[in-house]
N, C-alpha and C positions, 0 to 999 in steps of 0.2 A: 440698397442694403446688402449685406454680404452675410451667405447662407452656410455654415459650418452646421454638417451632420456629424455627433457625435456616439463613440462609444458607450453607453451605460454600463452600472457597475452589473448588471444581467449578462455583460459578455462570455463570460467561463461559461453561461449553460448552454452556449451556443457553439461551443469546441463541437467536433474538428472542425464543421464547416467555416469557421472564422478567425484559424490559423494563420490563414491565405490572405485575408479580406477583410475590411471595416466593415459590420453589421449589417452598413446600408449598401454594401455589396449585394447582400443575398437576394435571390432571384424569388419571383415564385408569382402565381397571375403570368403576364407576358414581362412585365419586365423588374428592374431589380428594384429596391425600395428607393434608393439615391435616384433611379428614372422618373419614379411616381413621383417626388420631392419635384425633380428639376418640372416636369411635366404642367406640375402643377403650379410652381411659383415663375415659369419661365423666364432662370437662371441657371447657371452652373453652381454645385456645391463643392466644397471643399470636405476634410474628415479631418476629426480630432480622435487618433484612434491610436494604438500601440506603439512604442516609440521605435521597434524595429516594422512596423510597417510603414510608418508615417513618409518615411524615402519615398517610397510608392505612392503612395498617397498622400501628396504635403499639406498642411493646413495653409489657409491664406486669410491673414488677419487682414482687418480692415479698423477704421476707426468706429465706426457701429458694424457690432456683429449681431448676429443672429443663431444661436444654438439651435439646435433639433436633434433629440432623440433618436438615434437614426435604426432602433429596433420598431419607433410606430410608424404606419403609412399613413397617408395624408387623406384628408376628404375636406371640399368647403367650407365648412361650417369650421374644421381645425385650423386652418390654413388663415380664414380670416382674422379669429380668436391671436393666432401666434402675428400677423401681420399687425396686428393694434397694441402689442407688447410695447410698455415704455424702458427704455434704459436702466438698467438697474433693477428690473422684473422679472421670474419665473413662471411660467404659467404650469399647472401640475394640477393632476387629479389624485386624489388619495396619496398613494405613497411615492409614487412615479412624476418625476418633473418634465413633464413634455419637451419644454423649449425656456430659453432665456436669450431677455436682450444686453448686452454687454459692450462696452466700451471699449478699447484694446488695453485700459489700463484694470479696467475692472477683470475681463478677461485673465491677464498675468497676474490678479489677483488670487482668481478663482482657481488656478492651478497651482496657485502655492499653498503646500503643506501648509506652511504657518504660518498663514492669513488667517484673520480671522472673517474675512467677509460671506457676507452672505447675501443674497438675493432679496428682495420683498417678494411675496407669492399671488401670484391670481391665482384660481381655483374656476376650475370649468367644468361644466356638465355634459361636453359635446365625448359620445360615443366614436371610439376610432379601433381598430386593429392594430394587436403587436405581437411581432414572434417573440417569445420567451425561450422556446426550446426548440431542436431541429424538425420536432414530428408538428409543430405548430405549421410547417411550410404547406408539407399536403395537406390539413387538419384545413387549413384557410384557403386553399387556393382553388376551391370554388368559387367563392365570393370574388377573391382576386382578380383570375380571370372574368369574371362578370365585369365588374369594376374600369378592371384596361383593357377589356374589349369596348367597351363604351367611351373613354378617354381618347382612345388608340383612331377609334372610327367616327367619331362625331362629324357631320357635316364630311364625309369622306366615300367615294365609289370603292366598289369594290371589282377588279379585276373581273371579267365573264369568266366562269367555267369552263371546259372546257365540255362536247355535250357528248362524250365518252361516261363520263362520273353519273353518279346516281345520288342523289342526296334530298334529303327531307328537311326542312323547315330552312330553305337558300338563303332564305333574308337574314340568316343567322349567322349566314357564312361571309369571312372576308380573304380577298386573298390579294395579298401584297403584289406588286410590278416584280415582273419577272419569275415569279413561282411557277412552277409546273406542276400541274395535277391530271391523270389519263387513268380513267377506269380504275378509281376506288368509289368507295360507297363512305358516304358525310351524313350522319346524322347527327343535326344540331336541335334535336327536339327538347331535349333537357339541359340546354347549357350552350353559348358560341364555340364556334371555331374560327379559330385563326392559322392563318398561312402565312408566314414572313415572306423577306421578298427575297428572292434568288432561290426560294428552296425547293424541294422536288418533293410529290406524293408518290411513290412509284405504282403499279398495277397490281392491284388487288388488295390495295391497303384499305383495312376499316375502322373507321374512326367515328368514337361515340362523344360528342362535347359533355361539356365544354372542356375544350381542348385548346391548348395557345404553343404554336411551333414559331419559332424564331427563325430570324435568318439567316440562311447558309444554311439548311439542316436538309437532313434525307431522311424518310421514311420508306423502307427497304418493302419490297414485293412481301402481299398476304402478313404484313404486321397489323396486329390486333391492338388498338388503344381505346381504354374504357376511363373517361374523365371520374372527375377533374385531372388531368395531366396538363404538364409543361415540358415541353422540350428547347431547354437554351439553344443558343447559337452556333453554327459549324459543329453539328451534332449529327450522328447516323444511329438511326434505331431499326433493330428488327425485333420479332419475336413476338411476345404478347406483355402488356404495359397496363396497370391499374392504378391511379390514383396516387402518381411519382412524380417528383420533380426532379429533371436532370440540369443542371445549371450551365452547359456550354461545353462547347471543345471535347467532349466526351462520347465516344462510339461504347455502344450494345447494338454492333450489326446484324446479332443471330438470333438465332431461337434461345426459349427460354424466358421465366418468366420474372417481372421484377413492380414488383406492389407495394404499396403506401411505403416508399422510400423516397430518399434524398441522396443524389449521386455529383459529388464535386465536378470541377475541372479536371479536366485532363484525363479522365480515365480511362481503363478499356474493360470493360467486361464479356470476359469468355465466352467463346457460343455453347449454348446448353446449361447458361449459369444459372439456377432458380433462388430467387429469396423465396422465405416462410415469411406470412403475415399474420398467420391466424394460428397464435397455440390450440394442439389437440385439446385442452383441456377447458376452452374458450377463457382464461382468465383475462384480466388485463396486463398489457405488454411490462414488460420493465425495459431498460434501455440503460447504459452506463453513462454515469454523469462525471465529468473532469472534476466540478466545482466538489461533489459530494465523497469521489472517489470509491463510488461504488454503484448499485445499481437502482432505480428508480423508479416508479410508477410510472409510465404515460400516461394513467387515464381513458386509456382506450386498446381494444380487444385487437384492433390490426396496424402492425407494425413493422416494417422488412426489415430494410438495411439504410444505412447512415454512411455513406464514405467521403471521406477530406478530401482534398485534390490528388490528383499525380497518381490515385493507387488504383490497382489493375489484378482480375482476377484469372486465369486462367481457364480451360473449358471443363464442364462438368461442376464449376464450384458448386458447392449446395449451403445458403447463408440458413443460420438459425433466424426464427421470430426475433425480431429484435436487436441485431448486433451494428456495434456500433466498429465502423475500419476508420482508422487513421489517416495521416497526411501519408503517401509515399508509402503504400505499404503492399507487397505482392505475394500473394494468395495461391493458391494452388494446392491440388488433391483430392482424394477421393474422402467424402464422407461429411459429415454435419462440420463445420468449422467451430472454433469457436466464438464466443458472442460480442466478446471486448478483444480487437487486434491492436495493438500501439505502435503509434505511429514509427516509421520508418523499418517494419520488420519484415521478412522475407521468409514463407515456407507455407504450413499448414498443419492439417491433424497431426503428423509425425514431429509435429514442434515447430517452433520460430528460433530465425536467429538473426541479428542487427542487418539491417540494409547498408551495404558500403554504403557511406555517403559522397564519397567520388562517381562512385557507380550512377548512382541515383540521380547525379546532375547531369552526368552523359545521355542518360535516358532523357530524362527531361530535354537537354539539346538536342535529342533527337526528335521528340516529339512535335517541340517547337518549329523546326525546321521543316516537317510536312506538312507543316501549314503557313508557309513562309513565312514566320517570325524567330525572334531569335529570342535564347532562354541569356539573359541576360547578366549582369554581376547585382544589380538592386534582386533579383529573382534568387539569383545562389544564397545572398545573405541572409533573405528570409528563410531560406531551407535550413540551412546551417544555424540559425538561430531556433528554428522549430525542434530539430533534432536533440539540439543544448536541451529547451524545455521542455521535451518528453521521454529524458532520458531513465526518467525514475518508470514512466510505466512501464519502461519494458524490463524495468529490472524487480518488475512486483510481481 
């Protein structure tokens, strides 16, 4: 059977993070949601997502396909339910349609306007996780990392410690081939820890799980991380870290603090940058929503920063409770920022003003380039077409 995770019409509440990325990009736990999918159906998936992302990401029909929602994760009991799906089926709970099985002609049905086809529906009572919104990432990924620390280690050793380290509840601990960990302090008393493999704990780093670092990452001497955190892949962190997901390729080498946030690709943030998570006034947070075009309740009393790929803040930033940065967008100055940046802008309190977009791709080739990859033309097109589409906010 052939596995397409698709975009839901829920996509716009998940700007900016998914600019860049089909839904089931998004990381959070140890690995991305399309990992948990493939994990679990032990297959490769394909995306039905944006038609300027889809280069990146091609669909690959088959004669039976297989839809999947690719904002829920998967767990047995859902996986089975969508494996017994007949041809011509939806499975959905309430207003949300999990998954569909489809024909390739039924398929180019279901993507045409004006067709009138429709699905037959199953209805299911099986409990699953979905992100709806960006603060949804750390909000769940206690669970998450529960979740694919179990997945991740079943029937699997873990690496010896080294017996420099200090840590409490070991059995909780795993550490991937080739990691390196010398004299930090693991406590896995309230949650696992994970260690990718190639990646480095440096000396005097402490760390509270459940915590899930990926591979290739650093953890810089005397950084403080207090779960649930995720640190994506070829990531360097310093500083102090609360209950943040950072999704890969992105340095915060220094001091400074960054809580119940979500930090795209590619960025850098400043040494001595702090987010706000907790307004003085302990209300609940609000956050800016693309779909709404203004700003929104989370639901919850602590909330950083929100940043899209490629953007980078400068040292000293200081982010408000709540703000939401763009794709490509670079920050800098003294003083509270403001709370919504759009994407592609360049400055700070003393104002913004348009990010070349020539500029912006240099940057990017360079960034690409210290990590030996190359920022490519499928990569420029998505920029240039993100630009196009968020050209109104920065002119609001």
């Amino acid at each position: 059977m052939n596995y397409i995770l698709f975009d839901s019409a829920n996509r716009p509440n998940l700007l900016p993070l998914v600019f860049t990325r089909p839904v089931a990009d998004l990381r959070f736990g140890i690995l991305t949601i399309r990992e948990k999918w493939e994990k679990y159906l032990g297959v490769k998936t394909s995306s039905l997502t944006e038609s300027y992302l889809q280069i990146k990401f091609p669909l690959v029909e088959s004669d039976e396909n297989i839809l999947i929602n690719g904002s829920i994760c998967p767990n047995k009991p859902l996986v089975v339910e969508i494996s017994n799906l007949k041809s011509g089926y939806s499975l959905v709970k309430n207003d949300t349609v999990i998954a569909m099985c489809l024909s390739k002609n039924e398929l180019k049905l279901m993507s045409d306007p004006d067709s009138d086809f429709e699905c037959s529906t199953v209805e299911t009572t099986v409990e699953y996780d979905k992100i709806e919104h960006p603060w949804d990432l750390f909000m769940l990924n206690e669970k998450a990392i529960n979740d694919d620390f179990k997945l991740i280690t079943n029937g699997r050793k873990s690496q010896v410690l080294s017996a420099t380290n200090r840590t409490i509840n070991p059995e909780n601990i795993f550490v991937e081939e080739g990691a390196i960990v010398e004299f930090a302090i693991l406590n896995a008393s309230k949650g696992p820890i994970y260690i990718g493999k190639d990646s480095e704990v440096m000396e005097g780093a402490k760390i509270r799980g459940p915590f899930a670092m990926c591979e290739h990452s650093i953890l810089k001497m005397d950084v403080k991380i207090y779960g649930p955190t995720t640190i994506g892949p070829y990531s360097k962190v310093g500083g102090e870290i609360n209950s943040s997901v950072i999704f890969g390729y992105t340095n915060k080498a220094h001091d400074g603090f960054l809580g119940h946030s979500v930090i795209g690709e590619w960025c850098n943030i400043g040494a001595d940058t702090n987010t706000s998570n907790l307004k003085n006034t302990y209300e609940e947070v609000k956050l800016w929503s693309y779909l709404d075009e203004s700003f929104v309740s989370t639901g919850t009393q602590f909330c950083g920063t929100i940043m899209g790929d490629h953007s980078k803040c400068g040292i000293n930033t200081m982010f408000n409770t709540g703000t939401v940065v763009g794709v490509n967008v670079n920050v800098y100055g003294s003083g509270y920022q403001r709370n919504f940046i759009p994407s592609f802008t360049w400055g700070g309190t003393q104002g913004f003003a348009d990010f070349d977009l020539k500029k912006a791709v240099k940057i990017a080739e360079a960034v690409f380039s210290r990590r030996s990859k190359v920022f490519g033309k499928m990569d420029k097109d998505i920029l240039l077409e993100i630009y196009n589409l968020t050209h109104n906010n920065r002119r609001a």
